[in-house]
C-alpha positions, 0 to 999 in steps of 0.5 A, spaced: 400 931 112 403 926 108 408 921 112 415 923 112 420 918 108 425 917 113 429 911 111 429 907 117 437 907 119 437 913 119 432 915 125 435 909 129 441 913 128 439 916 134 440 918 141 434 911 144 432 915 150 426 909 152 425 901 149 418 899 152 414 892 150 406 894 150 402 889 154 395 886 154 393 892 158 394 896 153 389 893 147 383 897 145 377 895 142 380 894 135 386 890 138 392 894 138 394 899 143 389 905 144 391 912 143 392 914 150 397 910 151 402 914 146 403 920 149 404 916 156 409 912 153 412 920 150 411 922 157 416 916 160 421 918 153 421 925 156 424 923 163 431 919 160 432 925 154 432 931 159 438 927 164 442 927 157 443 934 157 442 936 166 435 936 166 434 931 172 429 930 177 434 932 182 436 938 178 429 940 179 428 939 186 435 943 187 433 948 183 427 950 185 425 948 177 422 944 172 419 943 165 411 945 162 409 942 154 407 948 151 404 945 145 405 937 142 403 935 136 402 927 135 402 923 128 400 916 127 404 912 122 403 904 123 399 901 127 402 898 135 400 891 137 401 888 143 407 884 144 410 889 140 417 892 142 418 900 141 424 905 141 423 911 142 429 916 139 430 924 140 432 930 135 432 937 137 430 941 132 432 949 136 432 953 142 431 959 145 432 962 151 427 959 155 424 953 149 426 947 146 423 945 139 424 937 138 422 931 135 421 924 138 421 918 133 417 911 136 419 906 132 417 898 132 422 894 133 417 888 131 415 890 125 421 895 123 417 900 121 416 908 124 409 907 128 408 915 131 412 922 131 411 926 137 413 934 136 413 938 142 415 946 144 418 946 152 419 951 156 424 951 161 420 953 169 422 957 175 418 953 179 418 958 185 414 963 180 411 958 177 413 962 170 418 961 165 425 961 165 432 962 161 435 955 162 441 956 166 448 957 162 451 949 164 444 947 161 444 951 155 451 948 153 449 941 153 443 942 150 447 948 144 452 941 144 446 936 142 442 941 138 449 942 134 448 934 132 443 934 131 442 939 126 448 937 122 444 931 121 444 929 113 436 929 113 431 934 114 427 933 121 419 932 119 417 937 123 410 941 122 411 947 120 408 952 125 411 950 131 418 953 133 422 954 139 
């Protein structure tokens, strides 16, 4: 797959959902930060951008609900050394009754360049069932509120082409 050109203004125009500084820990046999560490670091991500539409860890735990990745998809762009400050920013790309389709940019604040792109497809989780669900209504309003945004952003997402909500 070819890098997206995304001029760099335009990804740090959106929703920050992480800021992390990779430490000495981090450092792999090539001396910079070890693959591993990527998804880790969209895991955390992951936490902050579902609060912003309801999705709180309190939420779940009253609700008897949770999350489950149903399909991710990790591309990596410019190398991440230790030391380097990251931002992870969010874009929703659609939705179904019970999946969300969006995007996570990791940008190096360090070296201002976009480092990795992380796809994913979620699905809402009845925790009781263990089964997916449709999002409740108030959760779906906010993320149809986000989604609105964020399509009417003025530049295409980079999305894979074969994963969809």
């Amino acid at each position: 797959m070819k890098p997206p050109v995304i001029p760099l203004d335009r990804i740090t125009a959106l929703p920050e959902v992480y800021r992390f500084t990779v430490p000495e820990d981090y450092r792999d046999a090539m001396g910079h930060m070890n693959m591993r560490w990527y998804l880790a670091l969209y895991d955390e991500a992951g936490i902050p951008l579902f609060d912003r539409f309801g999705l709180t860890l309190d939420y779940y735990t009253r609700h008897g609900s949770g999350g489950f990745d149903l399909e991710h998809h990790i591309h990596y762009l410019n190398e991440v050394r230790i030391g380097d400050t990251l931002s992870i920013r969010a874009r929703l790309l659609g939705r179904s009754a019970k999946r969300l389709h969006y995007l996570l940019f990791m940008v190096n604040e360090t070296r201002g360049l976009l480092s990795s792109i992380f796809e994913c497809v979620n699905s809402y989780a009845d925790l009781t069932a263990r089964r997916t669900a449709p999002y409740p209504p108030d959760i779906a309003a906010q993320l149809d509120a986000l989604l609105a945004e964020h399509q009417a952003l003025d530049w295409p997402a980079p999305a894979c082409g074969v994963m969809g909500a």
